[in-house]
C-alpha positions as CSV (number, residue, x, y, z in Angstrom):
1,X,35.0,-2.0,-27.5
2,X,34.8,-5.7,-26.7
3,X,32.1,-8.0,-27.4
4,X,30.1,-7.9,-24.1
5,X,30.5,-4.3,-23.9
6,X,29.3,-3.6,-27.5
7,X,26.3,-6.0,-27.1
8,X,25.5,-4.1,-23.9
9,X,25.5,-1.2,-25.2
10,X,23.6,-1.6,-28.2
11,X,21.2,-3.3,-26.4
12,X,20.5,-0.4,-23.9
13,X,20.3,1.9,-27.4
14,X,17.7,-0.9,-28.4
15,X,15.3,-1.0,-25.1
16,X,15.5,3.4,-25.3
17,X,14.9,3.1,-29.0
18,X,11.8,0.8,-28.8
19,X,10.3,2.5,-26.7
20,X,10.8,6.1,-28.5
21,X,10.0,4.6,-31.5
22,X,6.5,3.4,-29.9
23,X,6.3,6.5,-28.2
24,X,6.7,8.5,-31.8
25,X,4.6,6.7,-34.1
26,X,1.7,7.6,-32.3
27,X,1.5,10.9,-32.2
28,X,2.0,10.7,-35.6
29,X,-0.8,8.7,-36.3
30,X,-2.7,11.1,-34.5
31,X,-1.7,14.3,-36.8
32,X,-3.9,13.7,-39.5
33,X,-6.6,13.9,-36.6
34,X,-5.4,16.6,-35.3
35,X,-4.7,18.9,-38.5
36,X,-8.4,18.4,-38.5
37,X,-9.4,19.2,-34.7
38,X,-7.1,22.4,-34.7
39,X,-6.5,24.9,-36.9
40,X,-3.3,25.9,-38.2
41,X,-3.5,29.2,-35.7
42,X,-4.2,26.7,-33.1
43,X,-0.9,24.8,-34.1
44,X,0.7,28.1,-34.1
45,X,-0.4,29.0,-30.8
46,X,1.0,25.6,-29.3
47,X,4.9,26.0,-30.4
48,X,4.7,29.3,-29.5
49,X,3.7,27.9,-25.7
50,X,5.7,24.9,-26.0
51,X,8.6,27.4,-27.2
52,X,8.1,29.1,-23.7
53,X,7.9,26.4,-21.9
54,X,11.4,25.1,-22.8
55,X,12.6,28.3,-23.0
56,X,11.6,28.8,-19.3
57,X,12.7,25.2,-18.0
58,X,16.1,26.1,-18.7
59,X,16.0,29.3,-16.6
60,X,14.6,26.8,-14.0
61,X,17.4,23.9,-14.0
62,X,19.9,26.4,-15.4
63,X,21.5,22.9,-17.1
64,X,22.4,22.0,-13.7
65,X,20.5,18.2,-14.1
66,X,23.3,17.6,-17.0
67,X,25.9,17.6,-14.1
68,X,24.4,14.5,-12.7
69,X,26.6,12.6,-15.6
70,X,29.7,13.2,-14.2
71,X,29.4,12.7,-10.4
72,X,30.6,9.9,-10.8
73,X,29.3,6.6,-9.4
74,X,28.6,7.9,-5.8
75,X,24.6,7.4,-5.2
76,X,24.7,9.5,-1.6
77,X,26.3,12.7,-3.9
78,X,23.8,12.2,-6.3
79,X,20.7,12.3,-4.6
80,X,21.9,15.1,-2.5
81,X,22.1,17.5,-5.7
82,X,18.7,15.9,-7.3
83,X,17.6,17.4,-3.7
84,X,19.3,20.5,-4.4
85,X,17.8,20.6,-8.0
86,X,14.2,20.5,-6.7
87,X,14.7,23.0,-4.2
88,X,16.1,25.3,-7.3
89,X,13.5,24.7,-9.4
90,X,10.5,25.2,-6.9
91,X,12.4,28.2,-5.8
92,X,12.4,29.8,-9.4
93,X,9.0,28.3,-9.8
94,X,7.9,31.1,-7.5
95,X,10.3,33.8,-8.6
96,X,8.5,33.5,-11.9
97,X,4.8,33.0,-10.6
98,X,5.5,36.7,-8.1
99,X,6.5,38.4,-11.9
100,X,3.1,37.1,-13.5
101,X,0.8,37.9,-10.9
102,X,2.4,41.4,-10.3
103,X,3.3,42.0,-14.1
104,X,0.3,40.3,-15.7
105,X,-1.4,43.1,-17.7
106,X,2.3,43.4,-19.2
107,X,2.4,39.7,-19.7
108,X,-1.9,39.6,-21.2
109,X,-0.4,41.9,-23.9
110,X,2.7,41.8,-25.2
111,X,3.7,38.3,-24.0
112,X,1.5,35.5,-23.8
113,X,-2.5,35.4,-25.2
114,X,-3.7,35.8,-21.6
115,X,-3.0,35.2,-18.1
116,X,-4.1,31.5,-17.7
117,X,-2.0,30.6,-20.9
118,X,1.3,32.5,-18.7
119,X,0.3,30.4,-15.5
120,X,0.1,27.3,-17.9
121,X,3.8,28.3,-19.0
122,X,5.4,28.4,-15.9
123,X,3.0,25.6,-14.4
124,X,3.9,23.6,-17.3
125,X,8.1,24.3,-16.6
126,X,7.9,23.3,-13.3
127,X,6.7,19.9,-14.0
128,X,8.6,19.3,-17.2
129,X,12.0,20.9,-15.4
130,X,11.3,18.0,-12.5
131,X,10.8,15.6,-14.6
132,X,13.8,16.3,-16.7
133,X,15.9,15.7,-13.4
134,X,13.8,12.6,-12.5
135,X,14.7,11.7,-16.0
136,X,18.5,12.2,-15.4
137,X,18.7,9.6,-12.7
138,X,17.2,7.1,-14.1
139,X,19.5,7.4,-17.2
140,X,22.5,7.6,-14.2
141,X,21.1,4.8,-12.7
142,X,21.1,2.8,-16.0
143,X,17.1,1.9,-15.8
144,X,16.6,1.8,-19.5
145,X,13.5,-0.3,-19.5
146,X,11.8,2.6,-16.9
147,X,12.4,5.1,-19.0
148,X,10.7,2.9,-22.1
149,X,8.1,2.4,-20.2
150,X,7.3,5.9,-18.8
151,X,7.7,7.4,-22.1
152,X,5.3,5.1,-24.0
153,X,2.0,5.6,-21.3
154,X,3.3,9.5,-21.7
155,X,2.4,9.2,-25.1
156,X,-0.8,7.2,-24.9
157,X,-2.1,9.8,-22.1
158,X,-0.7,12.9,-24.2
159,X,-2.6,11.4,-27.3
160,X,-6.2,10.9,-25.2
161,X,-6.4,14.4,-24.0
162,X,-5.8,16.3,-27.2
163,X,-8.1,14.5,-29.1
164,X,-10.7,14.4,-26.6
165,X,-10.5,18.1,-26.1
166,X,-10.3,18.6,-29.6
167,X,-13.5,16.5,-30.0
168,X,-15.4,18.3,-27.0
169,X,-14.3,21.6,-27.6
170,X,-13.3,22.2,-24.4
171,X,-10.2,24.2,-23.6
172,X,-10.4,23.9,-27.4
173,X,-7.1,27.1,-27.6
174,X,-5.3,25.5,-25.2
175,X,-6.2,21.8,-26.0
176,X,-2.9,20.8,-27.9
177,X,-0.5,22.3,-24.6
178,X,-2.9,20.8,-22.0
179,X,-2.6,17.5,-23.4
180,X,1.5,17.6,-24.3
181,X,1.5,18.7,-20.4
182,X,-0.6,16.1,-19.0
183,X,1.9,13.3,-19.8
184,X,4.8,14.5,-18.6
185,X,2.7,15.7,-15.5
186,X,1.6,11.7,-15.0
187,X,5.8,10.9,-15.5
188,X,7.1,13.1,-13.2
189,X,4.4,12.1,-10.2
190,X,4.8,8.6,-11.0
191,X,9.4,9.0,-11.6
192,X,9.4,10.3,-7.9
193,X,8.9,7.1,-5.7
194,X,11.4,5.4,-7.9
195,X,14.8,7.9,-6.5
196,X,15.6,6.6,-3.1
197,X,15.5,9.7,-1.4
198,X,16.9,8.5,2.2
199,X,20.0,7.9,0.8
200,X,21.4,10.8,1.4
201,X,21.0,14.2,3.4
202,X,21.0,17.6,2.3
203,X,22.2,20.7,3.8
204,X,23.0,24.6,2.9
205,X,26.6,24.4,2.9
206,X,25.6,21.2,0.0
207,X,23.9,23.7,-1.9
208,X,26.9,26.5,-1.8
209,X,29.3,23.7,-2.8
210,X,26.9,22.7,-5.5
211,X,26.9,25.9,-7.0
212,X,31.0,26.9,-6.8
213,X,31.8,23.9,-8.3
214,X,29.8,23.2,-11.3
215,X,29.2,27.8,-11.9
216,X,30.9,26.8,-15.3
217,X,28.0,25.2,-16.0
218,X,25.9,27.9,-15.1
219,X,28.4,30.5,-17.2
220,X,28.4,28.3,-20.5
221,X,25.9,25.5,-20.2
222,X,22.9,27.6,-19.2
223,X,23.0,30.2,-22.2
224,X,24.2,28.0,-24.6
225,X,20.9,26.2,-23.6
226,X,18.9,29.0,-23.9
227,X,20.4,29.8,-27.6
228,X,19.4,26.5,-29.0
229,X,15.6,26.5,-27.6
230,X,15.6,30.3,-29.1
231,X,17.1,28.5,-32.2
232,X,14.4,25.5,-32.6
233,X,11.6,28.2,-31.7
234,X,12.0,31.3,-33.1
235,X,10.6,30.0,-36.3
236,X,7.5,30.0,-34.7
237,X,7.4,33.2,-32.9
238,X,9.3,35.2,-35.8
239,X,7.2,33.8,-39.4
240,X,3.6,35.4,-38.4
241,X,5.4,38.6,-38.3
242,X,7.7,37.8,-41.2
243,X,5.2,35.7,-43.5
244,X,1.6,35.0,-42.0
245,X,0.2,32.7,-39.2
246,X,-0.8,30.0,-41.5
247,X,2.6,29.2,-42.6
248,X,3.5,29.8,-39.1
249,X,1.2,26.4,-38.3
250,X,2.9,24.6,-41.3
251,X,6.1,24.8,-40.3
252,X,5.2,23.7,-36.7
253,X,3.7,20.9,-37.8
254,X,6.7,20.0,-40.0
255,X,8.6,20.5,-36.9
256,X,5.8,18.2,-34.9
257,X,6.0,15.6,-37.4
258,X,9.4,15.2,-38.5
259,X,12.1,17.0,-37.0
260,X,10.9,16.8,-33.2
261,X,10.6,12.6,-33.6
262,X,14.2,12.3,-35.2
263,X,15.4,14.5,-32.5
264,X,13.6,12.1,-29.8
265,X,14.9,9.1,-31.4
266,X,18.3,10.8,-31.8
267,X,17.9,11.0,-28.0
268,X,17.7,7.2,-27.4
269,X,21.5,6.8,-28.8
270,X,22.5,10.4,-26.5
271,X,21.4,8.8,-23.2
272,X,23.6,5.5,-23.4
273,X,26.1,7.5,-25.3
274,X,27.2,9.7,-22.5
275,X,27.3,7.3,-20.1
276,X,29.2,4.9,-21.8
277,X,31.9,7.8,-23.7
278,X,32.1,9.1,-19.8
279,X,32.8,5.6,-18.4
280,X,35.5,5.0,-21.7
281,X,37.3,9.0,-20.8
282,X,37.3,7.7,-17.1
283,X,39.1,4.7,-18.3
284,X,41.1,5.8,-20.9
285,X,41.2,9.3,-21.3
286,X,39.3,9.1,-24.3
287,X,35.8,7.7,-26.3
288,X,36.9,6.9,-30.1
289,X,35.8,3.5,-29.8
290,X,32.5,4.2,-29.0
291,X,32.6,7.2,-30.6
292,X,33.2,5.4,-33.8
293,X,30.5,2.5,-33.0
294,X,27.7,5.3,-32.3
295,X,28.7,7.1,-35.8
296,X,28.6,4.1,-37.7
297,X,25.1,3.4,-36.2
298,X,23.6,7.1,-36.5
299,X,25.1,7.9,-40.0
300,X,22.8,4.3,-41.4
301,X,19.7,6.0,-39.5
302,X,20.3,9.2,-41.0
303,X,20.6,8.3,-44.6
304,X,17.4,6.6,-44.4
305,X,15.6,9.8,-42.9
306,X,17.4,11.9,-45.8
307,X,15.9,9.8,-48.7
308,X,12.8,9.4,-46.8
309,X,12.8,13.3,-46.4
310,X,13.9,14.1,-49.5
311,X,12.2,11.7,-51.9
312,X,8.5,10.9,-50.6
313,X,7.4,13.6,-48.0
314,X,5.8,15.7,-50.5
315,X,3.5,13.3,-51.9
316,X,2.8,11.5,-48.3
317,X,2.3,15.2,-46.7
318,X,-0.5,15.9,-49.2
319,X,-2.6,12.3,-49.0
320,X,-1.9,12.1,-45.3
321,X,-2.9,15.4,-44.1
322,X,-4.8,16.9,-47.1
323,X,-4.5,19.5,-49.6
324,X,-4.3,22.2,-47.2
325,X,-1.0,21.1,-45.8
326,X,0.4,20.2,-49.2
327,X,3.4,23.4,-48.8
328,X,4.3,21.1,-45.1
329,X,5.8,18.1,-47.6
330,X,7.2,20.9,-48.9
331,X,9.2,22.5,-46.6
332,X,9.8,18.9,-45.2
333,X,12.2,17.9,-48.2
334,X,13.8,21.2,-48.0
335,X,14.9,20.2,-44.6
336,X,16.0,16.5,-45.5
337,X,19.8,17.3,-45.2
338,X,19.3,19.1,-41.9
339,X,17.6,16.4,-40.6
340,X,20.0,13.8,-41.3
341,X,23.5,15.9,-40.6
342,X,22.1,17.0,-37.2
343,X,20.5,13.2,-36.3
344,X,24.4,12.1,-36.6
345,X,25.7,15.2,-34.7
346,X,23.3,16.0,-32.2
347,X,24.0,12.9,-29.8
348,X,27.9,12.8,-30.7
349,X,28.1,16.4,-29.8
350,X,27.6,15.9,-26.2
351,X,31.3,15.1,-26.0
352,X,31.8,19.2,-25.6
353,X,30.0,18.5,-22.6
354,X,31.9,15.9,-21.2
355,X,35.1,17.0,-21.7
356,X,34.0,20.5,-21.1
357,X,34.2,22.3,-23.8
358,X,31.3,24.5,-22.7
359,X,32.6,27.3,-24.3
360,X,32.8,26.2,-28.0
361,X,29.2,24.5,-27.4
362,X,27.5,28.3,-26.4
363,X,29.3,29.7,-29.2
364,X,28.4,27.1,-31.8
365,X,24.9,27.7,-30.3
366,X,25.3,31.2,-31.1
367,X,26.1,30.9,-34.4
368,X,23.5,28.9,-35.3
369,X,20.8,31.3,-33.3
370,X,22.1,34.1,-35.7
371,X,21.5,31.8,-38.8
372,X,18.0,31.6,-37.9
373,X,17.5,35.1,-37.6
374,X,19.3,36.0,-40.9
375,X,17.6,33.9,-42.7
376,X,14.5,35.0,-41.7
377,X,15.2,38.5,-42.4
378,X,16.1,38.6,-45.4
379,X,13.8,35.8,-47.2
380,X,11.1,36.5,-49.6
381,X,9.1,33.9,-48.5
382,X,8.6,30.9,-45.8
383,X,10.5,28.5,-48.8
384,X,13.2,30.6,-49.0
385,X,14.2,30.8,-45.2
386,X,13.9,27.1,-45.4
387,X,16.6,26.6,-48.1
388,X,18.9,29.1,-46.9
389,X,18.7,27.9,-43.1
390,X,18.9,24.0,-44.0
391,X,21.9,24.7,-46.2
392,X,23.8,26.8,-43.7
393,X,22.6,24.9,-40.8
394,X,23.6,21.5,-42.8
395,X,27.0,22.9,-43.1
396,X,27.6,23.7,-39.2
397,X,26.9,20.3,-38.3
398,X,29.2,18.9,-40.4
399,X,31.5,21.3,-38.5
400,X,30.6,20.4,-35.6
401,X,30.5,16.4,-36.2
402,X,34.3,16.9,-37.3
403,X,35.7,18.6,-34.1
404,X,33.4,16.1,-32.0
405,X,35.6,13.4,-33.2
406,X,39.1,14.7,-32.9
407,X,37.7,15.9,-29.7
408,X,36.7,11.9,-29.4
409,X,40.5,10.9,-29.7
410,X,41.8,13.7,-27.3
411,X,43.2,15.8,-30.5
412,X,42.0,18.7,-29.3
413,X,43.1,21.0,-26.5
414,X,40.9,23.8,-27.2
């Protein structure tokens, strides 16, 4: 990578960064508010929602948005299938709204805590599903300082709500959802006038092409999707029944506080990654360079949130949030390693995607979904699942990094 290129690219990692890093640090400031506005069954009841919320965006974009990446540079093309996207989302949108209203005394009791937390699911999807497309054009489109920008009032407005409600007690159960919603509601209104939508024309026989030629996505991408959100939530859903509902809140919030921000941050290196290992496979037929630059960058990160982890969030846990949440620093240096393997690995990983190794990618996803639930079953308590799922989690990454980077230099043919 030459010297214009590599200052380029490092500076679009820098403008994505700052803003994610301004965009992070509040809502951690916030916690310690919040551990004291909501209780830990309140917690517990917001990554469970948040859980189906992802869960259920997926189903909505079926991973379709990710295909916007390698479209190439043809803006007409692209804003067709962004059309096509909204269409499929709004579509599903009301697939999933018939099922609640006609299925709702199913859904009231075995599913969701009532039926205005199920129509706050799937309201929340469809926004957070457009958005994510909205989101994937801009990234296209290489407008790195948007994106900063409309992530950091995202936080600030996210921030406002849940501590107002928290403080007025209105909406108290549902405060922490309402307000994670009401920023990305306020981003995705706000993302739409910035796609020129005359552009380009859409048509039915647009859709149909859409859909034959990228179905591999829909056959690998879409449940491989769908493993990892069942992966990053079932923690959340599973430990009440497993454990109790107050460790089920700890965890989340160790999951809030730590490992949701270095994934986030982790995502500032993705987005210029995959642009710039597409534009390097395009060129050349392969992405070690960069590759090798984004490594070298990720693996400094990520030995600084491994001692960080590992060495201090016990003691800051306990002063920063209070006795009660003392077992939170806790499980947070249990999960150091994790942390730091799958900061390096998560962005570098996308390679399976571009070169379309969808395959590996569901199964890896797999693999780790089963880990989860092993873990779970067979631990004596919440401290043992942690340590058994960090270790064997730690040790898929590292896995995984490996055959990312022969997959990097075009080792790899399957």
């Amino acid at each position: 990578m030459n010297a214009r290129i590599a200052g380029s690219y490092y500076r679009n990692i820098l403008i994505l960064f700052s803003g994610t890093l301004i965009a992070q640090l509040l809502p951690i400031l916030i916690t310690p508010i919040l551990t004291r506005l909501y209780s830990p069954e309140q917690f517990g009841k917001f990554g469970f929602m948040l859980g189906c919320i992802l869960f259920t965006v997926v189903i909505y974009t079926l991973k379709f948005e990710q295909v916007i990446f390698i479209l190439g540079r043809n803006r007409k093309k692209v804003i067709s299938f962004i059309r096509y996207m909204l269409i499929q989302i709004f579509v599903l949108f009301l697939f999933s709204l018939f099922l609640i209203l006609i299925f709702f005394t199913f859904f009231e009791k075995y599913v969701v805590y009532s039926l205005w937390d199920a129509l706050i699911i799937i309201l929340g999807a469809l926004t957070l599903a457009s958005y994510t497309v909205f989101r994937s054009y801009l990234n296209w489109n290489g407008e790195y300082r948007v994106i900063r920008s409309k992530t950091i009032k995202q936080t600030f407005i996210v921030s406002l709500v849940q501590i107002s409600l928290g403080i007025l007690a209105v909406l108290k159960g549902s405060g922490l959802i309402l307000g994670d919603l009401s920023g990305k509601v306020f981003v995705a209104v706000s993302t739409i006038k910035e796609i020129p939508w005359g552009k380009a024309s859409f048509s039915r026989s647009k859709s149909v092409y859409f859909i034959k030629k990228y179905s591999h996505f829909l056959i690998f991408q879409f449940p491989a999707s769908l493993v990892t959100v069942a992966t990053n939530y079932l923690p959340m859903i599973l430990i009440p029944f497993f454990f109790s509902v107050k460790e089920a809140g700890v965890y989340f919030l160790v999951f809030k506080v730590v490992m949701s921000p270095i994934s986030i941050i982790g995502l500032s290196f993705l987005d210029v990654f995959k642009v710039k290992a597409q534009e390097s496979i395009s060129d050349a037929g392969n992405c070690r360079e960069v590759y090798l630059t984004t490594l070298r960058s990720l693996v400094l990160i990520g030995s600084l949130i491994f001692i960080s982890l590992y060495f201090f969030s016990d003691v800051l846990f306990n002063i920063v949030f209070g006795d009660s949440w003392s077992s939170a620093g806790v499980i947070a240096s249990i999960f150091a390693p994790l942390a730091a393997v799958r900061f390096v690995a998560g962005p570098l990983s996308y390679i399976l995607i571009l070169k379309e190794r969808l395959f590996v990618n569901l199964i890896f996803q797999i693999i780790l979904c089963i880990n989860v639930v092993l873990c779970i079953t067979f631990a004596d308590d919440i401290k043992a699942f942690v340590f058994s799922y960090s270790l064997i989690s730690t040790c898929l990454y590292m896995l995984l990094l490996l055959y990312s980077y022969k997959l990097s230099k075009g080792d790899v043919t399957v």
